[in-house]
Phi, psi and omega in degrees: 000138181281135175279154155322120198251166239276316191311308204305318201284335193272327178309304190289298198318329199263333179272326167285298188287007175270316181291323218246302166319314172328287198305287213317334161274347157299286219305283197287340210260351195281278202287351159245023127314307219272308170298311196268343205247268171342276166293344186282003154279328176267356175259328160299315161331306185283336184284326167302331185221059153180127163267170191232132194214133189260117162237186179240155193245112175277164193271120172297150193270143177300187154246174181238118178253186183253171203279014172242032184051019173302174181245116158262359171195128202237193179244117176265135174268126228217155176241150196222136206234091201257181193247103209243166169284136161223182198245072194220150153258189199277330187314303198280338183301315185316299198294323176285323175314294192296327150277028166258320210270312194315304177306263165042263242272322174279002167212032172052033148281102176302194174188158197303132129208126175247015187266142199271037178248126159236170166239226191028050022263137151333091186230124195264141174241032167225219225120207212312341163253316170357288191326300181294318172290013180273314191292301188307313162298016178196030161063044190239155165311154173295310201255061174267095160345125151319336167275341177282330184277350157297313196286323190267339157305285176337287193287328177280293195300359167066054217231144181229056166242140209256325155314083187300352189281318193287323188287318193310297167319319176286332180281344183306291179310319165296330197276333170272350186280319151351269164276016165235309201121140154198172173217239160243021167227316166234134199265142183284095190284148206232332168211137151278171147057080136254139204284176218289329183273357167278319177309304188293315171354278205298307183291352162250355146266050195275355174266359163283321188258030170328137190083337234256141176199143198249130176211141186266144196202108189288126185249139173334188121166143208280043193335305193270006196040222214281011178307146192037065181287309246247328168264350182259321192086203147216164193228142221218154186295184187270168198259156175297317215271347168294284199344306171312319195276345134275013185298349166303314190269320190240170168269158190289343178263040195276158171283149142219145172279149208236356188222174155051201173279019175272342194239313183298330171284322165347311183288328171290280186288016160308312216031158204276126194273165178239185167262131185229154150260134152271089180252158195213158170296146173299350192277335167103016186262138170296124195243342177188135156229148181193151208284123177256331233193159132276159180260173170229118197300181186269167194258169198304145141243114176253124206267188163247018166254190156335044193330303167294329159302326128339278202307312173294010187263328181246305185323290181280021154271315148007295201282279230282354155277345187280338163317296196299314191276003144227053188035058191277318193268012194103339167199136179265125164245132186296088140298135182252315220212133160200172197212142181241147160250120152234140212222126187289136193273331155322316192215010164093309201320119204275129188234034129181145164241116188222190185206145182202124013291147163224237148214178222227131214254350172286352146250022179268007176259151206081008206081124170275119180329148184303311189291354166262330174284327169312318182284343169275308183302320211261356232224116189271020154264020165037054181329306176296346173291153180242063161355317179329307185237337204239017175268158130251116195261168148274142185277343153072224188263010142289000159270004177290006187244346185279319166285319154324291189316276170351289150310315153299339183272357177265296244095024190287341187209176149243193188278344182263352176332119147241140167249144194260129161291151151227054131097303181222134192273136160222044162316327219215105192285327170300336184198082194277143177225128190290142180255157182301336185266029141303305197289305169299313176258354180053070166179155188256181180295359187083218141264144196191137170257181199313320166305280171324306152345290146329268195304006152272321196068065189286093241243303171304329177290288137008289188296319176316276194316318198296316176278322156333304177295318231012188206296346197262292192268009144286310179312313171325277211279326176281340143266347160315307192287006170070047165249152188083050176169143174321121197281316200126353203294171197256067147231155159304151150108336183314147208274166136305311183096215189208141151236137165279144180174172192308343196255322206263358182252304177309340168272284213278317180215093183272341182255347164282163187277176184276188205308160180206162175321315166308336172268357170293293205302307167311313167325321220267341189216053158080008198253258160044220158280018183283107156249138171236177161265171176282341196266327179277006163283330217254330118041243158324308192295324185270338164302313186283327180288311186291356175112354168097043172257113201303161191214136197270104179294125194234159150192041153227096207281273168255198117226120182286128174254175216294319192262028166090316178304170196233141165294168153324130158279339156302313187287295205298306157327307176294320163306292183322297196287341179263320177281006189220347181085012182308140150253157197270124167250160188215109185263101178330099179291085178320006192015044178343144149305100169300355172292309178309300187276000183258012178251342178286309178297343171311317171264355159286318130009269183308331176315303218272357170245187181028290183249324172350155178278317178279029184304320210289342170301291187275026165287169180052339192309147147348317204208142171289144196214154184238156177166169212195098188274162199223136168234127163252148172300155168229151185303136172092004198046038183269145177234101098010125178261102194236139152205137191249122202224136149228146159205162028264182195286339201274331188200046187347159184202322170218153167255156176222134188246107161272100156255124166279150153271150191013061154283349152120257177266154220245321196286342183317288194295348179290009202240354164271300228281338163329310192263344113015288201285330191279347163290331210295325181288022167078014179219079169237185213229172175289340178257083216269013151222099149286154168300147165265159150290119155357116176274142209244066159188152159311155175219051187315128179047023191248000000 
């Protein structure tokens, strides 16, 4: 048999698929007979009466917890009762409106009406020019009565119920629907936070509620009310002008955080919205729904401090300013205001911030009322402020150990040093300076080496020491310790503060002569242009209790995302320092002497015992505490009140910084930070501002 020679075999090959394309085009020219010509009245039919409608599945928001997993701010999920356009007339759009508002109205759910006629008596509820342009925007006569301009809504909605309370009610919805829009894609939200017997209502009648569609949506919320406020921040619908600037990510109605780590965090806690498809009849009854997308909550943020160490931390700042403002210590002072930092001297972390006054962050969701913000804006102890960080004071006598340090560490004084106070330094006759127990007892301290000095708060001892050094090598050493300038921690606003020096004078008072001795000497015991925050005190304190080891100030312990991993602390860092604008510093490592720093700590030591200005606080205390009371002028004649504390003394574990505004005396705050220490060790009591005993001298300006 002859085989096929290759042209044959390419012939056959070419004639079967010439055969096999035949069919295959009877087969399709068969089935869109069949569609368009057989079936195609009931398949236009079925295209006619069902839309397919795309919504969104918001994404629950992360929470933010204390670092033992309490929760201070989570996602509740809440239901929204929303409207879509259907292929209805207005008799039945009326007629559904008015049983929708019926439910409403039957579980004490509110809803929008802004249209501005009301009756019983017929009264317009805006006016004059407000007025005219409504009426010029919505075709009505100039000299048209609130009842005629009712009656011309009423005949344009086409609404024939003869009840004016019920026609009124429908029209409040038309009306919105009027001014905002809505179409058979985008839908009209008509109530929030309807509760769960509203829910089923609607959803087993839904052919009662044409157009009507139930969506679930996570609303904030503060679990702990106004505990850490100041640190957790809060998050509020978005502003037109972020939304521009996001709208690839967000919707005009989305939350965004606008303070505190609710805003520094933002890209963490949103998490990613889903999809659900709708389909519904043009008549507006639902016929299927499904999920297209899942949504993925936002991830965890967990902080580091305390919950329960937080509260008492605002409790007794609480007490002890209302102590101080009605002379629980012997004399009352307009104390406005104060903020505590405690923070582990190990590891920078703050395991409580707190402020008082402070304010409740839940009322800012949804938008916050005009009468709560006036009362906050409006308030001259400025509630909204995070005093902590983005406030600065002068620090008065707790910046004295930075000068002590200094002098020992050049050789300007040693441990044995003394200097005799007299009562007034006139080293320098143009510009004398008085030490405060001069100004109270008119005699100075006598001799007192460095220790003694601290535990005196000796001002003349300072002024000395201060002039020995100058002014070039306190900064040096007062910026190791990181004042004047940001610790990193990851909320807005932090302040810089001020350190004095020659550039920070020049800058302030650009028309004063130059630096001169005398800005030495204020320098030298807090005063002059030295302002700090409380948190960069707190700082300090724990660099001088851990051995002078500089420390990464946090009040972000992780973050958990939604599938159990945790970022990084570098991406976190690396996030933070790029969202806030952070540079990496590189602080020269003063390598402290520990002799030096263990003589400093001594007289921090003696403060708080035997003769100390805060003996009368920490007597009997429990635990040996090192510390150091302050009091500085303020703007206004004002004393401002500081005592900055760590223990135990034998093996520091936390610092705790307490500042009053205008608090008087430095040992008053010494008695928060007292009751502080004693929750963080477990033994504190219910009464947790015992009195202190009356100290029997002033501690003016130290």
């Amino acid at each position: 048999m002859k085989k096929k020679s290759g042209k044959a075999n390419i012939k056959f090959r070419y004639n079967i698929m010439t055969v096999l394309t035949y069919v295959i085009g009877i087969v399709l020219l068969a089935q869109l007979f069949n569609l368009q010509i057989v079936h195609g009245a009931e398949y236009r039919e079925q295209s006619n009466t069902r839309l397919t409608r795309e919504t969104t599945l918001e994404a629950a928001r992360g929470s933010i917890l204390d670092r033992t997993g309490n929760v201070l701010a989570s996602s509740d999920m809440k239901f929204a009762l929303e409207l879509y356009k259907t292929k209805i007339d207005d008799e039945t759009l009326n007629n559904s409106i008015l049983s929708i508002i019926q439910v409403l109205e039957k579980y004490g759910i509110s809803y929008d009406d802004d249209f501005p006629v009301t009756i019983n008596p017929f009264q317009y509820t805006i006016e004059g020019e407000t007025l005219a342009n409504w009426k010029k925007t919505y075709d009505l006569d100039e000299n048209a009565s609130a009842e005629e301009a009712f009656y011309d809504f009423k005949e344009r909605y086409e609404i024939s119920n003869e009840d004016l309370t019920e026609a009124r009610k429908i029209m409040s919805i038309r009306y919105q629907i009027t001014t905002e829009g809505y179409s058979s894609t985008k839908a009209l939200t008509i109530a929030d936070d309807i509760p769960r017997e509203a829910v089923a209502e609607f959803s087993e009648n839904s052919d009662k509620y044409p157009g009507t569609n139930i969506v679930v949506e996570p609303i904030r919320e503060y679990t702990q009310g106004t505990l850490a406020a100041h640190v957790i921040g809060y998050a509020s619908k978005i502003s037109s002008e972020e939304y521009e600037q996001r709208k690839d990510t967000y919707s005009q109605n989305d939350i965004i955080g606008k303070t505190g780590v609710e805003s520094v965090f933002e890209e963490y806690l949103k998490g990613k919205n889903g999809t659900k498809q709708i389909d519904m009849s043009v008549d507006g009854t639902i016929t299927a729904e499904y999920t297209a997308e899942e949504a993925v909550e936002g991830s965890d943020v967990v902080l580091t401090i305390d919950a329960e160490l937080q509260r008492v931390a605002e409790e007794v700042l609480a007490s002890n300013l209302q102590k101080i403002q009605s002379g629980g210590f012997g004399r009352a002072y307009a104390a406005t205001a104060s903020s505590c930092v405690v923070m582990d001297v190990r590891t920078g972390d703050i395991l409580a911030m707190a402020n008082v006054p402070t304010y409740n962050p839940q009322d800012f969701v949804g938008g916050i009322s005009t009468e709560n913000w006036n009362k906050y804006i409006n308030d001259s102890a400025k509630p909204l402020v995070n005093k902590a960080i983005q406030n600065s004071y002068s620090p008065g006598s707790i910046f004295k150990m930075v000068t002590a340090i200094a002098g020992l560490e050049t050789g300007a004084i040693n441990s044995n040093t003394r200097i005799n106070d007299t009562g007034v330094y006139n080293k320098y006759p143009d510009s004398p300076k008085n030490c405060w127990y001069y100004t109270d007892y008119h005699r100075g301290h006598g001799w007192l080496n460095v220790s003694q000095a601290i535990q005196k708060s000796c001002n003349y001892f300072f002024y000395e020491t201060a002039d020995r050094i100058g002014i070039d090598v306190l900064d040096q050493y007062a910026t190791y310790f990181g004042l004047g300038k940001k610790t990193g921690v990851e909320l807005l606003g932090e302040t810089d503060g001020v350190l004095a020096s020659r550039e920070s004078k020049s800058k302030l008072h650009p028309d004063s002569q130059n630096w001169n001795p005398g800005d030495t000497l204020n320098a030298g015991i807090g005063q002059g242009d030295n302002e700090f925050s409380p948190l960069q005190m707190a700082k300090y304190i724990s660099m001088l209790a851990n051995g002078g080891k500089n420390v990464d100030v946090s009040i972000v312990k992780t973050i958990r995302n939604a599938d159990g991993s945790e970022v990084s602390k570098d991406d976190i860092n690396n996030f933070v320092n790029q969202k806030l604008g952070l540079e990496a510093e590189s602080t020269e490592n003063l390598n402290i002497n520990p002799q030096n720093l263990q003589v400093i700590l001594e007289g921090m030591r003696s403060v708080t015992d035997e003769q100390g200005t805060a003996s009368s606080v920490f007597q009997n205390f429990e635990i040996s505490v090192g510390g150091k009371t302050g009091s500085a002028e303020a703007p206004g004649n004002k004393v401002n009140a500081w005592f900055a504390g760590f223990a135990p003394f034998e093996n520091p574990e936390i610092a705790v910084v307490v500042m009053v505004e205008n608090g008087g005396h430095g040992y008053y705050a010494g008695e928060a930070v007292r009751e502080i220490m004693r929750e963080y060790f477990g033994m504190n009591t219910e009464n947790v501002t015992e009195s202190a005993t009356a100290v029997p001298y002033t501690e003016s300006f130290r």
